[in-house]
CHARMM-style PDB file with segment names, atoms N, HN, CA, C and O in Angstrom:
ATOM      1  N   UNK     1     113.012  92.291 110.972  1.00  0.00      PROA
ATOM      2  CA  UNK     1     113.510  91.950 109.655  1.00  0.00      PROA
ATOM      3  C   UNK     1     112.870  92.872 108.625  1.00  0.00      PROA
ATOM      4  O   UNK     1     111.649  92.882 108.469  1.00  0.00      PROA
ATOM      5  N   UNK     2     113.615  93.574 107.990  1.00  0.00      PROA
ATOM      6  HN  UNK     2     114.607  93.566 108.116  1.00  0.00      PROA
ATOM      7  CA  UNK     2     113.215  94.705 107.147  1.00  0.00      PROA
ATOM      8  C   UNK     2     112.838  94.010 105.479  1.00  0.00      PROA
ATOM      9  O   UNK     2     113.597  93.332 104.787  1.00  0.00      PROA
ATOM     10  N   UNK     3     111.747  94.349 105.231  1.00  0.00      PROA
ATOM     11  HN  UNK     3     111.130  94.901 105.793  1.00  0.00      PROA
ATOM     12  CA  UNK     3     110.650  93.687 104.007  1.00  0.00      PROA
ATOM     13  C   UNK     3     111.973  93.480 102.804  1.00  0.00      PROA
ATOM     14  O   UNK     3     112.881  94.288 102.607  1.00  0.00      PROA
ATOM     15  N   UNK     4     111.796  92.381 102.219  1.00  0.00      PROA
ATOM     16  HN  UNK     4     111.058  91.726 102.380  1.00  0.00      PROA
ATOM     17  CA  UNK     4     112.624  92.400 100.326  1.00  0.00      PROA
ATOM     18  C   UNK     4     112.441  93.538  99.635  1.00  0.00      PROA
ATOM     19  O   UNK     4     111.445  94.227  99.856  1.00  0.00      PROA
ATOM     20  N   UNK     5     113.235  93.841  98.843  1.00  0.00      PROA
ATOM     21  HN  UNK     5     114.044  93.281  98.663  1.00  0.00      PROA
ATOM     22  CA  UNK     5     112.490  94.664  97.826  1.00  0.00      PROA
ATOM     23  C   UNK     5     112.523  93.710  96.566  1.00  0.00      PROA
ATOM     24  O   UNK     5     113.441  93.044  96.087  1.00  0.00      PROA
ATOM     25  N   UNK     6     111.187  93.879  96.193  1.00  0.00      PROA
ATOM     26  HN  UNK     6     110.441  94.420  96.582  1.00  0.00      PROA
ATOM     27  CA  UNK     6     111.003  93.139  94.798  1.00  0.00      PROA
ATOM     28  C   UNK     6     111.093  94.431  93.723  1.00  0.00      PROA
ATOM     29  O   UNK     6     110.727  95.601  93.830  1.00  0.00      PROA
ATOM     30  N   UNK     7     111.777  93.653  92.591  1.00  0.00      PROA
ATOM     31  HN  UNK     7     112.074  92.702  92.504  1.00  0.00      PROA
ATOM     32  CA  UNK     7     111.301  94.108  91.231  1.00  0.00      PROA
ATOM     33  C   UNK     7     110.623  93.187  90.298  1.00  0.00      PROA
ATOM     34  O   UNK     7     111.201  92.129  90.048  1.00  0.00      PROA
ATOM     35  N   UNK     8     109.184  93.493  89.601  1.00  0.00      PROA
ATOM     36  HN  UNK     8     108.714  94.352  89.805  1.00  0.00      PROA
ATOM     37  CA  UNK     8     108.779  92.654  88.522  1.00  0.00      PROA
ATOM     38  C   UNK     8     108.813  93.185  87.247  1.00  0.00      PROA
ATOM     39  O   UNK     8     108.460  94.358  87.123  1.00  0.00      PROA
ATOM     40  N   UNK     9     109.330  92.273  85.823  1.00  0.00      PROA
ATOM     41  HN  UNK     9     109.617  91.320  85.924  1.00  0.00      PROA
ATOM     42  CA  UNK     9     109.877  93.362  84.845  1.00  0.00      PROA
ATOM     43  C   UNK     9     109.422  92.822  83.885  1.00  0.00      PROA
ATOM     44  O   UNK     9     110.307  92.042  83.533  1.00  0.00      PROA
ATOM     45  N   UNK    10     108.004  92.665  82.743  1.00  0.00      PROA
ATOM     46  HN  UNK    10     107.285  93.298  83.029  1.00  0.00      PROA
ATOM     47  CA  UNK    10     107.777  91.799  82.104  1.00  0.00      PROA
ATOM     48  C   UNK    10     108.380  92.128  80.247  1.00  0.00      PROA
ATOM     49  O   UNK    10     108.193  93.110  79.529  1.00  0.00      PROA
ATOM     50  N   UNK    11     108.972  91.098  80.040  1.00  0.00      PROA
ATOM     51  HN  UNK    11     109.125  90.300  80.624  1.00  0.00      PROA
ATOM     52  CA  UNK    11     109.934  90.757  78.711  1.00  0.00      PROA
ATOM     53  C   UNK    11     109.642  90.008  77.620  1.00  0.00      PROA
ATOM     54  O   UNK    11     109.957  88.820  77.553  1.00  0.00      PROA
ATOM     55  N   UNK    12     108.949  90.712  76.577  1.00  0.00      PROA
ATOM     56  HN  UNK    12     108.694  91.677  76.631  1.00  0.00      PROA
ATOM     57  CA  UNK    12     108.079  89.486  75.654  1.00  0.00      PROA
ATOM     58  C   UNK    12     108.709  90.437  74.483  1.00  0.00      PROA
ATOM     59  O   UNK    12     108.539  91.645  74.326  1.00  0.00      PROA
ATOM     60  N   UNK    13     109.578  89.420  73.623  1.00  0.00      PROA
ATOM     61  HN  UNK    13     109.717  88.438  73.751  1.00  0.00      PROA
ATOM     62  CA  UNK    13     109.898  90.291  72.112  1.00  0.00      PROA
ATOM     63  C   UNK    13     110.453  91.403  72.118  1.00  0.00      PROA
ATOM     64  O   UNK    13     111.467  91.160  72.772  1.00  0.00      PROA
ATOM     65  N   UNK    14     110.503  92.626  71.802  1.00  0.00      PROA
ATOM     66  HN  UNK    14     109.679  92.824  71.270  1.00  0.00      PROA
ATOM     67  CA  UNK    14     110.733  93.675  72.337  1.00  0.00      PROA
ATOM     68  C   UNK    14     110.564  94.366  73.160  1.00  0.00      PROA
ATOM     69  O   UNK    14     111.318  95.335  73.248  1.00  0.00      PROA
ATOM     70  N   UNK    15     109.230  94.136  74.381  1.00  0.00      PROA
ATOM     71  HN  UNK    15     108.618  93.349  74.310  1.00  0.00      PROA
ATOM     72  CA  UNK    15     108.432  94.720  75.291  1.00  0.00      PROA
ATOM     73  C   UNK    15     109.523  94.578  76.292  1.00  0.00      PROA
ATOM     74  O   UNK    15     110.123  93.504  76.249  1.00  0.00      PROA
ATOM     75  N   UNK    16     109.794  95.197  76.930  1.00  0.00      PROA
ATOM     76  HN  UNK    16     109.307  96.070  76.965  1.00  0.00      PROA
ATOM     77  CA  UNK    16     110.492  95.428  78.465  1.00  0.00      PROA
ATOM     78  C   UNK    16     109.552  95.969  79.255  1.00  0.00      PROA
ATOM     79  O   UNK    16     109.272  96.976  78.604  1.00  0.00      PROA
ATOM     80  N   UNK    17     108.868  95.995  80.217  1.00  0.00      PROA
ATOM     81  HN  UNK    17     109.095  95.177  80.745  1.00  0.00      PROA
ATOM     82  CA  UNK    17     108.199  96.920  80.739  1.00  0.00      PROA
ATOM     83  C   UNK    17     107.964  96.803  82.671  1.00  0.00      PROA
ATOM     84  O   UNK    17     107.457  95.731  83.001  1.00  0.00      PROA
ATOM     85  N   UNK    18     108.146  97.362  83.353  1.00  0.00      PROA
ATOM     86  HN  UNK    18     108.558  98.234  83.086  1.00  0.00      PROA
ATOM     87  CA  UNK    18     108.197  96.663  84.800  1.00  0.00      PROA
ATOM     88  C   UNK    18     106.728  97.225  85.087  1.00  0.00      PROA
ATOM     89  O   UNK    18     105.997  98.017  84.491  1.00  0.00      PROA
ATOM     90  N   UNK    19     106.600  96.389  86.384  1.00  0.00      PROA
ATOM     91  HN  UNK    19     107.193  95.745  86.867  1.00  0.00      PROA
ATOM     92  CA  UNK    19     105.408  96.409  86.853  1.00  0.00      PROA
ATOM     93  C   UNK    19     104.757  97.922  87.919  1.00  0.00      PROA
ATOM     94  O   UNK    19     103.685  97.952  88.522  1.00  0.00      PROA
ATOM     95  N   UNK    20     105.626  98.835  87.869  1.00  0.00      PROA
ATOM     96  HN  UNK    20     106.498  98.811  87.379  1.00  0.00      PROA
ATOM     97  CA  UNK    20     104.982 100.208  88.114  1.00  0.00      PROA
ATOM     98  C   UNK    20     104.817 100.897  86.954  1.00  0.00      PROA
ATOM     99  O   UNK    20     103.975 101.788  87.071  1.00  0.00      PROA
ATOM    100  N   UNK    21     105.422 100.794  85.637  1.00  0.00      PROA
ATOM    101  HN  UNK    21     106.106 100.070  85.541  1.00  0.00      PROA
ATOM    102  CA  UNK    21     105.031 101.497  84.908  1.00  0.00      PROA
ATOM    103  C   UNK    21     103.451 100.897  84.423  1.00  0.00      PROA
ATOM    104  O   UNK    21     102.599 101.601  83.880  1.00  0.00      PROA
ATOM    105  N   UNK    22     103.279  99.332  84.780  1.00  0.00      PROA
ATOM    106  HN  UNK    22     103.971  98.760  85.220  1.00  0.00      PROA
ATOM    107  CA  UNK    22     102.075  98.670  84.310  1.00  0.00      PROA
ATOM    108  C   UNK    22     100.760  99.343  84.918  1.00  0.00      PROA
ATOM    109  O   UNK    22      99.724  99.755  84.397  1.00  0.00      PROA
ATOM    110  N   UNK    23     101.320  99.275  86.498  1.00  0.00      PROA
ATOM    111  HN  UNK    23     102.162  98.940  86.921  1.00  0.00      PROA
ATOM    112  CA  UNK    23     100.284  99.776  87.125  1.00  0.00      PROA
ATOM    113  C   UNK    23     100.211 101.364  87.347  1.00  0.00      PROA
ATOM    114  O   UNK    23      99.277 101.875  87.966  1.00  0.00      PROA
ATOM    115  N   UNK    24     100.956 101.888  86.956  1.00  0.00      PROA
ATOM    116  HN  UNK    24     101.715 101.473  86.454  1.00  0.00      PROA
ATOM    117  CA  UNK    24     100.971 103.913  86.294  1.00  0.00      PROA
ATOM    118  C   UNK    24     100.026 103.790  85.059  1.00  0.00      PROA
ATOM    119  O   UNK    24      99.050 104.531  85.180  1.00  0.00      PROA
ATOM    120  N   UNK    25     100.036 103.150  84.042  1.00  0.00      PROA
ATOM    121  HN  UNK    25     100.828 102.548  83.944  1.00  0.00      PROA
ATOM    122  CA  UNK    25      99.574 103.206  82.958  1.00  0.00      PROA
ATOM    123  C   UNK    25      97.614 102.669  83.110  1.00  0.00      PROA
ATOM    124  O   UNK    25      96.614 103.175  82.601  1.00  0.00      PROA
ATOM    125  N   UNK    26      97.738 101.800  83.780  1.00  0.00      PROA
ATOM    126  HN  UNK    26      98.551 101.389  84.193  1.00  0.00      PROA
ATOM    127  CA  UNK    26      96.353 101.164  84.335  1.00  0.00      PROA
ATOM    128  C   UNK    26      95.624 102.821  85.069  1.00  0.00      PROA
ATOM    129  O   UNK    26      94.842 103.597  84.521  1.00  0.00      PROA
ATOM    130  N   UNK    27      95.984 102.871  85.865  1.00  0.00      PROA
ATOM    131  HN  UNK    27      96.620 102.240  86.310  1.00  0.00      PROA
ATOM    132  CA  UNK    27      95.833 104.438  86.581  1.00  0.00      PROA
ATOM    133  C   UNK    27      95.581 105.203  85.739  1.00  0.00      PROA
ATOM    134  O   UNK    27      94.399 105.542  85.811  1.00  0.00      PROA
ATOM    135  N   UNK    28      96.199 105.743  84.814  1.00  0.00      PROA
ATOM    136  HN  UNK    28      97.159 105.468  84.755  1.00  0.00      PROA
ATOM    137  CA  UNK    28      96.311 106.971  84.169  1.00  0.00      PROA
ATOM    138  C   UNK    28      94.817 106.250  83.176  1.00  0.00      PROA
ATOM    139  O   UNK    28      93.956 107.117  83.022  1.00  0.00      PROA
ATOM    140  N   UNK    29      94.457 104.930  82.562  1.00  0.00      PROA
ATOM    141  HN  UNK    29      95.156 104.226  82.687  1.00  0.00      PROA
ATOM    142  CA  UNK    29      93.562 105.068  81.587  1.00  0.00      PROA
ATOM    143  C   UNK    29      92.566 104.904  82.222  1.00  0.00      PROA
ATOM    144  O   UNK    29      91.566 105.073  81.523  1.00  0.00      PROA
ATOM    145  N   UNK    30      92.311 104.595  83.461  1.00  0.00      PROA
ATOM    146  HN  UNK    30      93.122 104.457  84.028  1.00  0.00      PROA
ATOM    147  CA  UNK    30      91.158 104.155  84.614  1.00  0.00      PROA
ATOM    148  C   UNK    30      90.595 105.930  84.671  1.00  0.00      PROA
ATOM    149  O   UNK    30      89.427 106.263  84.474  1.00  0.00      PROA
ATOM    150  N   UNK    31      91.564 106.748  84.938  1.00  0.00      PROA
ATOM    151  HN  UNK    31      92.513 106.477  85.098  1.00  0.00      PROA
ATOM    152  CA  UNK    31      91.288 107.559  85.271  1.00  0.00      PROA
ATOM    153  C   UNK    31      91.215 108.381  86.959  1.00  0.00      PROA
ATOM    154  O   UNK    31      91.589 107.518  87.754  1.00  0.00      PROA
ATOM    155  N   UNK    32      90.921 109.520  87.626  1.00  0.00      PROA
ATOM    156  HN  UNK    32      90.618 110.221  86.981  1.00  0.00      PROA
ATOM    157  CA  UNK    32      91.065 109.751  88.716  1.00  0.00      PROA
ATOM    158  C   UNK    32      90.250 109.389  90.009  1.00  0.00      PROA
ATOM    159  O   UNK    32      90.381 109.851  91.142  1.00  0.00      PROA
ATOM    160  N   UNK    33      89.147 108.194  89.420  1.00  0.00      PROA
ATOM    161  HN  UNK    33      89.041 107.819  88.499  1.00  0.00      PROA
ATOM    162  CA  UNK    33      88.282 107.789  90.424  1.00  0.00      PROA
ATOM    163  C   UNK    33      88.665 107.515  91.406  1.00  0.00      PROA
ATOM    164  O   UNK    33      89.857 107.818  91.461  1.00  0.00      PROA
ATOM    165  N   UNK    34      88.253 106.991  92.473  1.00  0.00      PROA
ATOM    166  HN  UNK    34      87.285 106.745  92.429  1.00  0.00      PROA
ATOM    167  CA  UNK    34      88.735 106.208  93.576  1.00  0.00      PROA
ATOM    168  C   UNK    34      89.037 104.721  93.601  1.00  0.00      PROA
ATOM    169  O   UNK    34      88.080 103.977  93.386  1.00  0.00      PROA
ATOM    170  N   UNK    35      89.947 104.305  93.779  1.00  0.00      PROA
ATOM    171  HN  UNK    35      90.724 104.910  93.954  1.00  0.00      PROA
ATOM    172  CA  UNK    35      90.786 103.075  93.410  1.00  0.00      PROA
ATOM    173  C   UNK    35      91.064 102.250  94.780  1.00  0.00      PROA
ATOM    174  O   UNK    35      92.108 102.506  95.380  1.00  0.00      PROA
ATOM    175  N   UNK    36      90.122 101.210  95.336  1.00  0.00      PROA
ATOM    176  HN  UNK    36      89.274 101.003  94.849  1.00  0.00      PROA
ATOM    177  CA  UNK    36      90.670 100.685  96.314  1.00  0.00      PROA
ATOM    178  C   UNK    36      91.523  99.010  96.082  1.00  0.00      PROA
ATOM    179  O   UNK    36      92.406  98.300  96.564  1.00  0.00      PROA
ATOM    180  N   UNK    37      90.557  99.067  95.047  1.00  0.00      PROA
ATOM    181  HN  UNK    37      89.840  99.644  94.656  1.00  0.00      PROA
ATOM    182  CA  UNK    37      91.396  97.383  94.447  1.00  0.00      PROA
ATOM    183  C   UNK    37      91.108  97.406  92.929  1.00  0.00      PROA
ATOM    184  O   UNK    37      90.070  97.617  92.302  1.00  0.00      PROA
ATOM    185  N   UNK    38      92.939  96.989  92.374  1.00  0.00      PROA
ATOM    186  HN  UNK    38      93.783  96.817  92.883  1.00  0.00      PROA
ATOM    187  CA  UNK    38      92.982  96.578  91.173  1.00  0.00      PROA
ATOM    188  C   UNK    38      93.465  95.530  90.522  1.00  0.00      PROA
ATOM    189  O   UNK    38      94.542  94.996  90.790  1.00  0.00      PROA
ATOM    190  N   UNK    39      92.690  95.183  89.629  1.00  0.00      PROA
ATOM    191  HN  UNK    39      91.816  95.617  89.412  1.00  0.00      PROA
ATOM    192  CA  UNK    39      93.456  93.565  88.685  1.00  0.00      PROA
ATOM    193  C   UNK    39      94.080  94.141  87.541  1.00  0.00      PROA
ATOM    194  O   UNK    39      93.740  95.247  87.121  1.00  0.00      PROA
ATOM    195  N   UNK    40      94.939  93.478  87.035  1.00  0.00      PROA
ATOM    196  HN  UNK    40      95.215  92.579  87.376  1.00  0.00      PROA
ATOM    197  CA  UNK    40      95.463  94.033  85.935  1.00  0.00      PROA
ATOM    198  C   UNK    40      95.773  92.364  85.279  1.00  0.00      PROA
ATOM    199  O   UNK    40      96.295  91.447  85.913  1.00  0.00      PROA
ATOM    200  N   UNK    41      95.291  92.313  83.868  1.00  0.00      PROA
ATOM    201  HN  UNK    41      94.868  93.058  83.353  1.00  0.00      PROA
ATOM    202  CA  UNK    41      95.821  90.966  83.042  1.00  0.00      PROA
ATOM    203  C   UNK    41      96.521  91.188  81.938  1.00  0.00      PROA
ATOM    204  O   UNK    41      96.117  91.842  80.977  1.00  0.00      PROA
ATOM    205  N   UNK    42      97.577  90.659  82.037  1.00  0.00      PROA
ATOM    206  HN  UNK    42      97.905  90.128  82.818  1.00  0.00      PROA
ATOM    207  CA  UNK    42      98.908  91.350  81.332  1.00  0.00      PROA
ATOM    208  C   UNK    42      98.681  90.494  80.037  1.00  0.00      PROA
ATOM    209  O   UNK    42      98.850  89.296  80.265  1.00  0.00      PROA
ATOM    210  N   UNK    43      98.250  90.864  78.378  1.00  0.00      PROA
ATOM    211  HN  UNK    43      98.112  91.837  78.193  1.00  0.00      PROA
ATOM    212  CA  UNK    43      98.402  90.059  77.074  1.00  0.00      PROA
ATOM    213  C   UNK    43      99.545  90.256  76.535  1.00  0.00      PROA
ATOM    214  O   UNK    43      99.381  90.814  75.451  1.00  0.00      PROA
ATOM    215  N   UNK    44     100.838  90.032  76.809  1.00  0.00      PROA
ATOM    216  HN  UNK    44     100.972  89.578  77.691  1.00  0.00      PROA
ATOM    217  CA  UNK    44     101.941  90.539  76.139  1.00  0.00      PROA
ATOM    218  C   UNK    44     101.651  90.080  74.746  1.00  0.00      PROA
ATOM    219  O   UNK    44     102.604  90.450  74.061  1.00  0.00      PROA
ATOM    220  N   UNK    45     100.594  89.311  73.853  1.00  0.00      PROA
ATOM    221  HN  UNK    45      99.820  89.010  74.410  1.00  0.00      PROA
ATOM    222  CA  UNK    45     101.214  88.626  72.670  1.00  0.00      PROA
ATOM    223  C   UNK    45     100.133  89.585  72.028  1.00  0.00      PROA
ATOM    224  O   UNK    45     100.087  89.772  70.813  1.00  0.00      PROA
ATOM    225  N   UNK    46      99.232  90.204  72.962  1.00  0.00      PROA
ATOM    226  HN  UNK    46      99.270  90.052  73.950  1.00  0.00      PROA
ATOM    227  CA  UNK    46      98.522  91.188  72.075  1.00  0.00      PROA
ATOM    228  C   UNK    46      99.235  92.545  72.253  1.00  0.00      PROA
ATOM    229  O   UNK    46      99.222  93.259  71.250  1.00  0.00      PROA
ATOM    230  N   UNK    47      99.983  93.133  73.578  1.00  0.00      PROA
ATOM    231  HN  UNK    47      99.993  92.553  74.393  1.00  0.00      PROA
ATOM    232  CA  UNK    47     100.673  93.985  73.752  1.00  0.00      PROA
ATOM    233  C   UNK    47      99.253  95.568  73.573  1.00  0.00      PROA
ATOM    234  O   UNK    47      98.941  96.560  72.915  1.00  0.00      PROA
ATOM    235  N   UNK    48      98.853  94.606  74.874  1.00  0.00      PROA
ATOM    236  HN  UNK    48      99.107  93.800  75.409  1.00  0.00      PROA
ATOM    237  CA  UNK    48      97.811  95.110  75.819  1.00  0.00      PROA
ATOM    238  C   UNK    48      97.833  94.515  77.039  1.00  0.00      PROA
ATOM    239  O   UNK    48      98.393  93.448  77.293  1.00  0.00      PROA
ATOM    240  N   UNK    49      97.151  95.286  77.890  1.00  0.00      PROA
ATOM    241  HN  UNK    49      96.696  96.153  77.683  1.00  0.00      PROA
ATOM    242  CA  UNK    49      96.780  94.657  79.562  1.00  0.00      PROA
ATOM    243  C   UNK    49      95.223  95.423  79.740  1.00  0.00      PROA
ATOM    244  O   UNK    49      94.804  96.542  79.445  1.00  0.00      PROA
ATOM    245  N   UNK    50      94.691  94.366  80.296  1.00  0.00      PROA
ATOM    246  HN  UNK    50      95.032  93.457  80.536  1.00  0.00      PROA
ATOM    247  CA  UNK    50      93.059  94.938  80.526  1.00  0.00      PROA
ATOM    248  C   UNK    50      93.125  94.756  81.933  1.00  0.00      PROA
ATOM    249  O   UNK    50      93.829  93.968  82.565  1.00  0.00      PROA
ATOM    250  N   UNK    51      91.888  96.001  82.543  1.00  0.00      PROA
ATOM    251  HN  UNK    51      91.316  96.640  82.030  1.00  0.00      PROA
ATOM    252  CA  UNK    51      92.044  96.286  84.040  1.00  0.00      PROA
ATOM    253  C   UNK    51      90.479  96.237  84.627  1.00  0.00      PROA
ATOM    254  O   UNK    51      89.619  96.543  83.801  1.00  0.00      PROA
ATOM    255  N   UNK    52      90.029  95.887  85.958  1.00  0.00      PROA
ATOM    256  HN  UNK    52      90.728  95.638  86.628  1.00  0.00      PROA
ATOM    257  CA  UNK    52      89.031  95.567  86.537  1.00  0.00      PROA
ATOM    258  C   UNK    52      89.808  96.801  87.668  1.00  0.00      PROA
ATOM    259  O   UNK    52      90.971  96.991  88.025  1.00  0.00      PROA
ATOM    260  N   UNK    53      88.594  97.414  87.950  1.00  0.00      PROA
ATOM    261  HN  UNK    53      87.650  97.260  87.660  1.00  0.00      PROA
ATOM    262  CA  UNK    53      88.583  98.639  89.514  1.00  0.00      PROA
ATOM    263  C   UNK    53      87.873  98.133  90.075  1.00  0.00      PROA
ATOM    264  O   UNK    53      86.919  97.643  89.471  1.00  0.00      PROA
ATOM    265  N   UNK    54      87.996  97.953  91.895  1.00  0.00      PROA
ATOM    266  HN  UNK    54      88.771  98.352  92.386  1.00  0.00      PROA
ATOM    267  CA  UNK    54      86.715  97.032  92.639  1.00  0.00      PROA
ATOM    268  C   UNK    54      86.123  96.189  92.752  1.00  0.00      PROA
ATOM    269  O   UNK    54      85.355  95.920  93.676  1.00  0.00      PROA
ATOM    270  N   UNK    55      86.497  95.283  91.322  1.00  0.00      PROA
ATOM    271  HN  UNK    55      87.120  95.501  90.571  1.00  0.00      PROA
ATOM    272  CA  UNK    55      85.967  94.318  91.361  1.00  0.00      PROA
ATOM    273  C   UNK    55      84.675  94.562  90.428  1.00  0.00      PROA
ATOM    274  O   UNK    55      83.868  93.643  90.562  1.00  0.00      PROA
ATOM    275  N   UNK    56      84.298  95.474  89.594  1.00  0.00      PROA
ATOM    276  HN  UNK    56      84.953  96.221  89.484  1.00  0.00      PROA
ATOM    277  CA  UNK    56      83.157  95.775  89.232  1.00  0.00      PROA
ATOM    278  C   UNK    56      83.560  95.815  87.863  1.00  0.00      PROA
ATOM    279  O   UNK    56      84.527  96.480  87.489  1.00  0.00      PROA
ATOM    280  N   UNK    57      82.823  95.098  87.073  1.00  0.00      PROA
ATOM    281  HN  UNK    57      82.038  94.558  87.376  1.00  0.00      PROA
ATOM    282  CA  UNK    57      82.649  95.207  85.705  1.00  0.00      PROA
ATOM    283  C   UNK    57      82.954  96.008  84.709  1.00  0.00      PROA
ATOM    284  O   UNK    57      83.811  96.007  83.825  1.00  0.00      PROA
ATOM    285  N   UNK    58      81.632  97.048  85.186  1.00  0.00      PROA
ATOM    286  HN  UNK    58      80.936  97.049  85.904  1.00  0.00      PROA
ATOM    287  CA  UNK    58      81.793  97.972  84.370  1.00  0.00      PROA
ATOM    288  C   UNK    58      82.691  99.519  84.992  1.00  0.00      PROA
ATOM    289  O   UNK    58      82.220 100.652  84.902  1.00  0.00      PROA
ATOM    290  N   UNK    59      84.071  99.167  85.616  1.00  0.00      PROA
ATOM    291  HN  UNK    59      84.454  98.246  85.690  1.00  0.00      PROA
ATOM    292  CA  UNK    59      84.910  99.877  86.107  1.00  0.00      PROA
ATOM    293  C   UNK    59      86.179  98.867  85.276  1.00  0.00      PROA
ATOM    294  O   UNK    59      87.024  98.353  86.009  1.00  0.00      PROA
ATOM    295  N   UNK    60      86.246  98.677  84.112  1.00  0.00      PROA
ATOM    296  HN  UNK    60      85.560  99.095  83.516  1.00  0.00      PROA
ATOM    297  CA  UNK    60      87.065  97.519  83.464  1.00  0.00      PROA
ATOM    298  C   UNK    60      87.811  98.647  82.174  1.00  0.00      PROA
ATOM    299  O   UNK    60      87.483  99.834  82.165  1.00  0.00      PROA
ATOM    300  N   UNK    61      88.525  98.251  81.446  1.00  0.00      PROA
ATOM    301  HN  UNK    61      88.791  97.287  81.454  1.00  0.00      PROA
ATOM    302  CA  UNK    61      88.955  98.704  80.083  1.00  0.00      PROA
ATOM    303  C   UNK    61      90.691  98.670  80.013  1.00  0.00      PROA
ATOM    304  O   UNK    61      91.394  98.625  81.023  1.00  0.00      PROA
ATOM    305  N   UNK    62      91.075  98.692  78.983  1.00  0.00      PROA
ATOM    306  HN  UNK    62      90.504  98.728  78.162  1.00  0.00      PROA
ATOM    307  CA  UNK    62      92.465  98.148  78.503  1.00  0.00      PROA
ATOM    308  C   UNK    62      93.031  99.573  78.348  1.00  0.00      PROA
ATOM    309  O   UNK    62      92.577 100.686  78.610  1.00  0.00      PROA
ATOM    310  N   UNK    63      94.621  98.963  77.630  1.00  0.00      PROA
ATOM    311  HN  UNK    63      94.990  98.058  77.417  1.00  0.00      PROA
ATOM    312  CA  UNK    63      95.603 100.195  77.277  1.00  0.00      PROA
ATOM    313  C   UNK    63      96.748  99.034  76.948  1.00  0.00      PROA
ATOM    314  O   UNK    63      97.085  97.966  77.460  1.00  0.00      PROA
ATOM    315  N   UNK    64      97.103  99.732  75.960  1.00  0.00      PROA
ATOM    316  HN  UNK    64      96.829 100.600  75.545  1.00  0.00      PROA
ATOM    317  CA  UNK    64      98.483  99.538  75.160  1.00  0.00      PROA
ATOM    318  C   UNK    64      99.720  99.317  76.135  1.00  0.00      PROA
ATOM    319  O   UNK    64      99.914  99.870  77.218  1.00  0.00      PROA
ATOM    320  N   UNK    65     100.561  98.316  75.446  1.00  0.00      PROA
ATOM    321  HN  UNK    65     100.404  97.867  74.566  1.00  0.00      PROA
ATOM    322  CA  UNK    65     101.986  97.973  77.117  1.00  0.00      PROA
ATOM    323  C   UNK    65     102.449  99.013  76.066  1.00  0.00      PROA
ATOM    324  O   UNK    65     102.451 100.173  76.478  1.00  0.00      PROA
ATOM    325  N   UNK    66     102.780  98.847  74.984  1.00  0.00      PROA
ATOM    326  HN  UNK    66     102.779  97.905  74.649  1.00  0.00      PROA
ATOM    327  CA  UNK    66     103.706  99.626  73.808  1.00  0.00      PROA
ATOM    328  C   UNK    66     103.646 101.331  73.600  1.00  0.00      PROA
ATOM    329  O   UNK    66     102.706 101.720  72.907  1.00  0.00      PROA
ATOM    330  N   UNK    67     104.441 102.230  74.067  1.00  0.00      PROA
ATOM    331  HN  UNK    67     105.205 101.914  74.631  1.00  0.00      PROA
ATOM    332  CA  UNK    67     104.311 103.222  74.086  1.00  0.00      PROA
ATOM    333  C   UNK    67     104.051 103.846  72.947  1.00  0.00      PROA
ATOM    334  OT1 UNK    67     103.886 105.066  72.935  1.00  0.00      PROA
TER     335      UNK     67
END
């Protein structure tokens, strides 16, 4: 049985934004470290998402959903 394909697409006010561009954008402000596990907490009402790398603290920091 060949896997679903999901799409996740989050929609708050004007924000459209799906969930690879969320996690492209997390990436790109994290930077090119090595990335084995990521959280991402989506604030649409602040229209931000803040990100944890590894599980480690201070591997954490935000970015704008709003281009």
């Amino acid at each position: 049985m060949a896997a679903a394909k999901i799409k996740t697409e989050l929609q708050y006010g004007s924000l459209s934004i799906g969930e690879d561009k969320i996690v492209s954008k997390a990436k790109k402000a994290y930077g090119k470290r090595d990335i084995k596990e990521l959280n991402i907490y989506v604030k649409p009402e602040e229209g931000k998402a803040y990100y944890v790398v590894n599980n480690d603290p201070s591997n954490s920091g935000s970015f704008d959903l709003y281009d």
